[in-house]
SEMI-570150 format. One record per residue: residue in one letter; x, y, z of N, C-alpha, C in turn. Coordinates in steps of 0.05 Angstrom, whole numbers, plus 5000, padded with zeros to 4 digits. Layout:
<atoms>
aXYZXYZXYZ;...
</atoms>
This chain:
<atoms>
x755178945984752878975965751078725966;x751878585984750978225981747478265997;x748578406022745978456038744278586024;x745278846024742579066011741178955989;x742478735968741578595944739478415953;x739978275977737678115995736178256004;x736578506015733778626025732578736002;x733878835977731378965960730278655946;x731978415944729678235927728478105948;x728278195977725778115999723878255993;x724778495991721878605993720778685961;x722078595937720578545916717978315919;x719878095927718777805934716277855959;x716278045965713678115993711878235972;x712178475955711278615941708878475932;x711178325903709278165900707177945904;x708777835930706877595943704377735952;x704078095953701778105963700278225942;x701378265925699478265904698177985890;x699877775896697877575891695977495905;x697077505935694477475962692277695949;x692277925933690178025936689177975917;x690177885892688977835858686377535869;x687477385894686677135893684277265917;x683877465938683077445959680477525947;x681077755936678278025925676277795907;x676377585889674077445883673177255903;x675377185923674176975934672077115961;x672477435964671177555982668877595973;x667977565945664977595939663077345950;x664977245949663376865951663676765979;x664877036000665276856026662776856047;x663076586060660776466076658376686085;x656776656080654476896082651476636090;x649776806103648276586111645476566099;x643776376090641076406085638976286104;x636576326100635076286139632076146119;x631575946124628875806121626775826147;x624575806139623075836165621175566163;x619475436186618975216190616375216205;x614175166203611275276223610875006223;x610774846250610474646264607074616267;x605074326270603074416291604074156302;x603274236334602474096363600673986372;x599773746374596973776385596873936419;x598673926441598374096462600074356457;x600974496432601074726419603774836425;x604075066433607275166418609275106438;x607875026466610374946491610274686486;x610074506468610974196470613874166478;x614273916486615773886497617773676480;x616573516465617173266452616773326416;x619473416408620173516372618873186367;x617073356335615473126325617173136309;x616372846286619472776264619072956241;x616773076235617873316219618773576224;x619573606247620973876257624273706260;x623873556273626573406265627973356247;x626373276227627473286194628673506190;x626473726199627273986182631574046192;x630774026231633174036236635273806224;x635173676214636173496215638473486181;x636373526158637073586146637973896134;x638474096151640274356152642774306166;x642374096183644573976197646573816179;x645673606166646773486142648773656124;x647173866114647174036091649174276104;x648974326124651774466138654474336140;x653874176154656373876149658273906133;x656173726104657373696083658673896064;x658474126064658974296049659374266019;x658274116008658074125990655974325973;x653874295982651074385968651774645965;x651874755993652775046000655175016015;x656975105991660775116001661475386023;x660075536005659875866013658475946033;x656175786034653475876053653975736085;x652075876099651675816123647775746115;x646075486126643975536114643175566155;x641075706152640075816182637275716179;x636375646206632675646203631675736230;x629275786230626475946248625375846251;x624075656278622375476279619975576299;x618275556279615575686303613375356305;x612475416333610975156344607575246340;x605475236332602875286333601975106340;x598275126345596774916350595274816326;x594374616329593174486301590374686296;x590174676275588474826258588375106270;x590075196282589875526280591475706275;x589675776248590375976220591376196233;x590176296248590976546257594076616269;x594676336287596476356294598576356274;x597276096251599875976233600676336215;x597976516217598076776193600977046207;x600576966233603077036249605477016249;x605576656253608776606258609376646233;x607776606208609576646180609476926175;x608677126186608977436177611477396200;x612777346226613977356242616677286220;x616677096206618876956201619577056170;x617577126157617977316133619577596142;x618977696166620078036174623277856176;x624277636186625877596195627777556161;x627077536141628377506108629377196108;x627577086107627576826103626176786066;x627676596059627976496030625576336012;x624076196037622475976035621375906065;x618075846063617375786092616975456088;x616875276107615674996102613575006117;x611574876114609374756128607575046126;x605474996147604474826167602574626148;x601874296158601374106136599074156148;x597174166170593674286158592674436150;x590974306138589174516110589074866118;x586774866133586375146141588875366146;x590775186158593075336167595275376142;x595175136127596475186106595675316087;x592275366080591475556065591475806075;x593075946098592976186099595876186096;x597776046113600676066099601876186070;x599875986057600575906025598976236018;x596876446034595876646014597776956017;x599076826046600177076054603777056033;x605076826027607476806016606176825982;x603676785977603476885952602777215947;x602477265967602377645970605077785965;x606777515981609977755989610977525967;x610477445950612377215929614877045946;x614876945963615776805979615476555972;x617076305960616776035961615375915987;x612275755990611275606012611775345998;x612575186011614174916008611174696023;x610474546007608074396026608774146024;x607573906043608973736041606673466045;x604673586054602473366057600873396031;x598773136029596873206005595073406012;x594173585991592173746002590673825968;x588073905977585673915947586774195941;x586974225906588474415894586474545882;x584274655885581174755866583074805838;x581674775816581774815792582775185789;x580575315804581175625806583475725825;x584275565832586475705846588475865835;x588876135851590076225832592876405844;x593876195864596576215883598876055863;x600876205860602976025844605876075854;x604876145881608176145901609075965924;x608275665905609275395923608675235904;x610475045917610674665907609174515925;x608674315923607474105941610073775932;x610973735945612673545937611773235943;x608873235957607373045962605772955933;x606772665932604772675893602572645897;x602072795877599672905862597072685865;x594872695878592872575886592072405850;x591572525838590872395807592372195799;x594972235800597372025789596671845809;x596671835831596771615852594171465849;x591471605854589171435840588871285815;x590071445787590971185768592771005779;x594971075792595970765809594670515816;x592570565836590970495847590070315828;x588470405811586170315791587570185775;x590070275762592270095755592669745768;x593669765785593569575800591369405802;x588969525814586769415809586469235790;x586469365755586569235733588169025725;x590869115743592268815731591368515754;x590668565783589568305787587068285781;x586168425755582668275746580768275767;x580468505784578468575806575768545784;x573868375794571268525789569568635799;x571368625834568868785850570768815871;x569868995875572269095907570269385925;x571669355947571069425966572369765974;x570370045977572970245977572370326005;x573670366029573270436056575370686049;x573870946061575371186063575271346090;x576571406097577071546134575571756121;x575671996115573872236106573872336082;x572072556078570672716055572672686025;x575772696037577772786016578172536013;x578172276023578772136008577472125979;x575372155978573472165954575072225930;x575472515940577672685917580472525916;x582172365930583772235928583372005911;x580971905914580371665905578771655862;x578871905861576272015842576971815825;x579271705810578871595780579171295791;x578971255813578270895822575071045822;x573871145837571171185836570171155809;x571471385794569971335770569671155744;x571270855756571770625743569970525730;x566970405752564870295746564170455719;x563770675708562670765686564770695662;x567670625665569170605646570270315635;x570670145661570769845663569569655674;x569469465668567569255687567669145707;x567769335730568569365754566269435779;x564669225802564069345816564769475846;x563869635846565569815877563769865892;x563469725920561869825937563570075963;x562770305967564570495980562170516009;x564570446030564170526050565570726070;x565170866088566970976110567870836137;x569771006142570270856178568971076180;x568470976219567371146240568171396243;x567371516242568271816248568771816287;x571271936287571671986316572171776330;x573171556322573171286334575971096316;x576871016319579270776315578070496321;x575170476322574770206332573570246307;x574969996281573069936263571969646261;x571869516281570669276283568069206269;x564669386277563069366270563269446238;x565569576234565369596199566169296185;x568369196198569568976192568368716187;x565568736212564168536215562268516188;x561068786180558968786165560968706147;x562768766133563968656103565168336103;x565668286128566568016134563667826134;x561067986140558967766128557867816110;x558367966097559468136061560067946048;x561667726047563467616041565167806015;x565868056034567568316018570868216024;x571968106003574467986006576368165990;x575968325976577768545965578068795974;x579168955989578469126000580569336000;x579769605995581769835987581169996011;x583970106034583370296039584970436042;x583670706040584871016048584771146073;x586471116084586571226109589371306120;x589471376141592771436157593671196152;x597271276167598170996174597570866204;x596570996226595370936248593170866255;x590870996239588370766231589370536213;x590570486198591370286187592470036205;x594170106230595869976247592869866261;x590869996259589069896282587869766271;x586769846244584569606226585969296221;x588969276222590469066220589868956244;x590368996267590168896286587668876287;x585369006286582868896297582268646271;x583068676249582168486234583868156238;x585768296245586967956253585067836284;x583568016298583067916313580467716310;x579167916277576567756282577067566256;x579967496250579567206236579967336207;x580467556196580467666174582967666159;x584367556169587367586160588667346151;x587267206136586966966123587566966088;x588366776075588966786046586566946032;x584466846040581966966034581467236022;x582967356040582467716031584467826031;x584668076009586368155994585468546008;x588268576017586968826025589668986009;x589169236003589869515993590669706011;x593269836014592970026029593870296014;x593470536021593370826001595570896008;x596170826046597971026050600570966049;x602471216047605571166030606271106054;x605970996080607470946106606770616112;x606570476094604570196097608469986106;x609670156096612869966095614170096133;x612570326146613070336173611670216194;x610070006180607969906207610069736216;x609669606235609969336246608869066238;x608368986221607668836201608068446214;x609168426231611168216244609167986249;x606768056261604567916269603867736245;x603767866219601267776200602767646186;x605867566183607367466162606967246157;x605467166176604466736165602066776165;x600866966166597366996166596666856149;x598766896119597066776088594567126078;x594867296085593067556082595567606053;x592967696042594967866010595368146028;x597268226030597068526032598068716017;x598468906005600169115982599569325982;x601169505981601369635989603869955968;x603570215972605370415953607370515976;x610870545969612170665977613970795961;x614271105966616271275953618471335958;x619171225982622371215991623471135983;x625271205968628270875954630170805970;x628070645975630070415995632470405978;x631570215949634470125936636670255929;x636670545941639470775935641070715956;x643170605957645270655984645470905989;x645671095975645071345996643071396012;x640971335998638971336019638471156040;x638770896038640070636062641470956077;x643670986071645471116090643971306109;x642571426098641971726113638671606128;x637671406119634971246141636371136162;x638971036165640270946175640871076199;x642471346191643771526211640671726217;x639071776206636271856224634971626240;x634871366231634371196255635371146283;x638871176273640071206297639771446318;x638571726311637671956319635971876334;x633771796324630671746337630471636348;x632571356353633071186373632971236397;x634271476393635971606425633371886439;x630871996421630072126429628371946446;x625472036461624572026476622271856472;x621671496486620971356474617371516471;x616771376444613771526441610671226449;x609171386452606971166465607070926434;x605170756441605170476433603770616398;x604870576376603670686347602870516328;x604070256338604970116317606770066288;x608070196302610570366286612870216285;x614770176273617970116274618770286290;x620770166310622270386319624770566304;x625170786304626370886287625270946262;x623570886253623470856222623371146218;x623371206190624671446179620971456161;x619371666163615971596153617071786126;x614671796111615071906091614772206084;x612872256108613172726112616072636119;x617072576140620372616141621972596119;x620972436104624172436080622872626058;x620072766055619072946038621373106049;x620473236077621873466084624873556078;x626473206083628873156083629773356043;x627573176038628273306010627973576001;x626273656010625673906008627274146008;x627974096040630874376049632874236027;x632974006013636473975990635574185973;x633074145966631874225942632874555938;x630974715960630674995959633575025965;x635374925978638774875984639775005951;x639374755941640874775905640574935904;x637675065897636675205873637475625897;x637675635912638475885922641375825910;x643675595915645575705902646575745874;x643975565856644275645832643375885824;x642176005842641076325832641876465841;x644176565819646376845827644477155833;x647477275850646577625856643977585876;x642177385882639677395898640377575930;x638977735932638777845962636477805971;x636177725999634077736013633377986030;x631778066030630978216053628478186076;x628378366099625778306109623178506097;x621178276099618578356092616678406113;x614478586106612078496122609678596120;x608178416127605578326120603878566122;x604878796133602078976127602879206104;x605579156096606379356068605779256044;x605378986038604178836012606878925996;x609278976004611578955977612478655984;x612378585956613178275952616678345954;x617578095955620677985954620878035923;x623878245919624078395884624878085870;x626477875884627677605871624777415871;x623377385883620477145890620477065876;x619877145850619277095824620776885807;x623176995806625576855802625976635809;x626876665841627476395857625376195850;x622476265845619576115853620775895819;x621476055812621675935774624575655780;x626175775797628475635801626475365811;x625175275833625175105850623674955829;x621375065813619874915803621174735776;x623374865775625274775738627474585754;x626774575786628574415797628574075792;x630873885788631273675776632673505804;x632373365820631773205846633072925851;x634772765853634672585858635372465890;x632872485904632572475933631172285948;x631172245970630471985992627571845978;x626772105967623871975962624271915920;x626371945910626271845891627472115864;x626572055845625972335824624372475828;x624972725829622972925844623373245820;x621373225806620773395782618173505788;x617573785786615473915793613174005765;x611173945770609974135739610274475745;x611174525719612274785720609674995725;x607274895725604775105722604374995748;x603574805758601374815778603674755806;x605874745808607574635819607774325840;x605274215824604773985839607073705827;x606973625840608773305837607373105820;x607073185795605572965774605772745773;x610472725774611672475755614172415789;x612172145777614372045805614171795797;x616171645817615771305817615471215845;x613871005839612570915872613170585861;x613870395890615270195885611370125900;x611569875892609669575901609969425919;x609569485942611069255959607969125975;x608868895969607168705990608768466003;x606868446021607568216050607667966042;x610567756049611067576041612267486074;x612167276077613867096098616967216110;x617267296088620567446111620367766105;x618067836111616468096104616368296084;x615268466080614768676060617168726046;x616268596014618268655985617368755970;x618568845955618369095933618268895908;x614268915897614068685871613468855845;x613769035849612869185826614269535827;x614669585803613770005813612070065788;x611170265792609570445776610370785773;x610070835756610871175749607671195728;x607371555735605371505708605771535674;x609171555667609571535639609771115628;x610271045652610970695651608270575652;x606970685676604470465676605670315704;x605370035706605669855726606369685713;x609069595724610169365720611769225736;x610269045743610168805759613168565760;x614268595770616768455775617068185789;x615268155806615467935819615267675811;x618767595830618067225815618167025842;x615766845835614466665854616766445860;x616566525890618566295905618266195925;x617865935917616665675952614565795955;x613165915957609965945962608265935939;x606265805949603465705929602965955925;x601265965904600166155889597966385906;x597766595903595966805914592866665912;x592766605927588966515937586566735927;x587766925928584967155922585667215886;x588467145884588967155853586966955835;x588766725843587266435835583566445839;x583266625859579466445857578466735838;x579866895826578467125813576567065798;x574767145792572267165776571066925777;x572066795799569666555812568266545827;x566366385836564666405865565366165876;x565966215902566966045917564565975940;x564265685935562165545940562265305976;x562265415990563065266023560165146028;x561264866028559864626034560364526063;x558464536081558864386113557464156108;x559063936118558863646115558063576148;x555263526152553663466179554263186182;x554463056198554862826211552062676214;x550662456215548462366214547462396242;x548762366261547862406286547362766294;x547462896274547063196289544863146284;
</atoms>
């Protein structure tokens, strides 16, 4: 009786072991690995057969790469992406690859960051309610009336009170505004519209159109005696106006220059560090997160190894700031798909005009989305989906190079951190609201 007593409490003991394999299997089969697919519209300047991934297509890969890895974000998920290559400014093409990659049931498109191309992107994913993810600055008309994207690039307004902010605390009474094109204007509007509010004068000029040689601009403000000077421009015209200005003697205690753009902490800066030049400059990367240290780190080491690029004036490696937008971006739309239960995707397309039944939904998720990423706190306004509230650190050029003297947000204002060490006092600080008076002492024999 000993045996048969072992074989019936085996196969009770089987019985039930598989009734627990299945009490435990059947929920965890709702939740097993299933995949979601982002899509990504590149431009080229020699167009969709390039040969050489720019660093925001890399990002994009880069961080789905990360975010697969780790499994954390998405335990369950597989996240997938579609990368289409276009040429710069053509809509038509960009009105393609994103109907191409919408048929394919993708979640969210990124890019393309020129205007034209991105204003047809952004009309076709507000047709099919599709999240368009943008990532450069771009003019938002008042009437617009698309509300199926974010822009995670801040908000042109907040950043111009920056500006003017700043301005005010070193007691400018006259400064200088140089703008690369038309939009700077609109970037610049509430420094423009100072003169009528404070006692401030602004003389506004342009660079050359079509040209990187701004010498003859440089010259005229340098016999200006224009020693404050703001500009808005790339970070690559920036690399060149540095260099041509150190060449013609401009890069002296004397003058206090401004720069707009959030890539001023990727130049090469190495040259000017004993110049005695004020330089300062806005960055939104946080440096000071060791996570973020970590992950500039391990993308530096990436970029290292790709394919060296012509002369930019660039750090090598450096991690720019569309890259760590982007970086942030795919976490972002990452979260918020897995906080939004039951969602199915399907494929769409562009000549049936049925929107995505979830768009709506998800679009509400990303924008109520709460961020703490490479580029900082990242909170969206819930109406216009633009990047209002952010913090941007202060950094200017000192002797063992570019430190972080200040940040600004626009609920704080600007506040200024920096404390003075071994170096004399700021020269363009000190002679403020004076005229500085150069006396040549002739010799009797001239």
């Amino acid at each position: 009786m000993t045996a048969p007593w072992r074989r019936l409490r085996s196969l009770v003991w089987e019985y039930w072991a598989g009734l627990l394999v299945c009490a435990f299997w059947i929920p965890d089969s709702r939740g097993m690995p299933h995949v979601i697919r982002i899509g990504g519209i590149f431009e080229y300047a020699d167009g969709p057969n390039a040969q050489v991934m720019n660093a925001e297509e890399h990002a994009f890969r880069f961080s789905a790469n990360i975010i697969n890895r780790n499994r954390t974000l998405l335990p369950n998920t597989t996240l997938t992406y579609d990368i289409q290559r276009i040429h710069f400014h053509d809509s038509f093409e960009a009105t393609k690859k994103a109907c191409d990659q919408l048929a394919l049931g993708v979640v969210a498109i990124f890019g393309p960051s020129q205007g034209s191309c991105t204003n047809a992107v952004q009309s076709i994913c507000n047709a099919l309610e599709v999240p368009h993810i943008q990532l450069r600055w771009k003019h938002h008309p008042l009437d617009n009336k698309d509300t199926f994207y974010v822009n995670l690039y801040p908000d042109y307004a907040s950043l111009s009170h920056a500006i003017l902010d700043l301005v005010q605390y070193l007691k400018w009474r006259s400064a200088t505004v140089v703008y690369d094109d038309s939009t700077g204007l609109i970037r610049l509007q509430e420094l423009i519209m100072a003169p009528s509010r404070y006692n401030i004068r602004l003389k506004i000029r342009q660079l050359p159109l079509d040209s990187d040689d701004s010498r003859p601009l440089l010259k005229e403000m340098k016999r200006g005696r224009e020693f404050r000077i703001i500009f808005d421009c790339s970070h690559t015209m920036a690399a060149q106006i540095l260099k041509q200005a150190m060449a013609m003697g401009m890069m002296t205690e004397y003058y206090h220059f401004i720069f707009t753009t959030l890539d001023l902490y990727a130049l090469d800066l190495e040259p000017y560090r004993y110049s005695g030049v004020n330089l300062t400059g806005f960055r939104i990367l946080n440096v000071d997160n060791p996570h973020v240290s970590a992950i500039v780190e391990k993308w530096s080491m990436e970029r290292l190894q790709a394919a060296p690029r012509a002369e930019s004036g660039l750090l090598d490696g450096v991690m720019m700031t569309d890259a760590a937008l982007l970086y942030d971006a795919v976490h972002i739309v990452s979260v918020c798909y897995q906080r939004a239960p039951q969602m199915t995707v399907n494929s769409l397309q562009c000549h049936r005009h049925k929107a995505w039944r979830f768009g709506g939904r998800f679009m509400n998720f990303i924008k109520e989305a709460q961020w703490e990423g490479l580029t900082g706190r990242i909170v969206f306004n819930k109406t216009s989906g633009l990047r209002t509230d952010f913090d941007l650190d202060i950094i200017s050029l000192k002797e063992d190079g570019l430190e972080k003297v200040g940040v600004w947000s626009p609920a704080e204002g600007l506040n200024i951190t920096e404390v003075a060490k071994g170096r004399g006092p700021n020269v363009t600080d000190s002679l403020t609201n004076r005229s500085l008076i150069v006396t040549t002492v002739l010799s009797s024999g001239s």
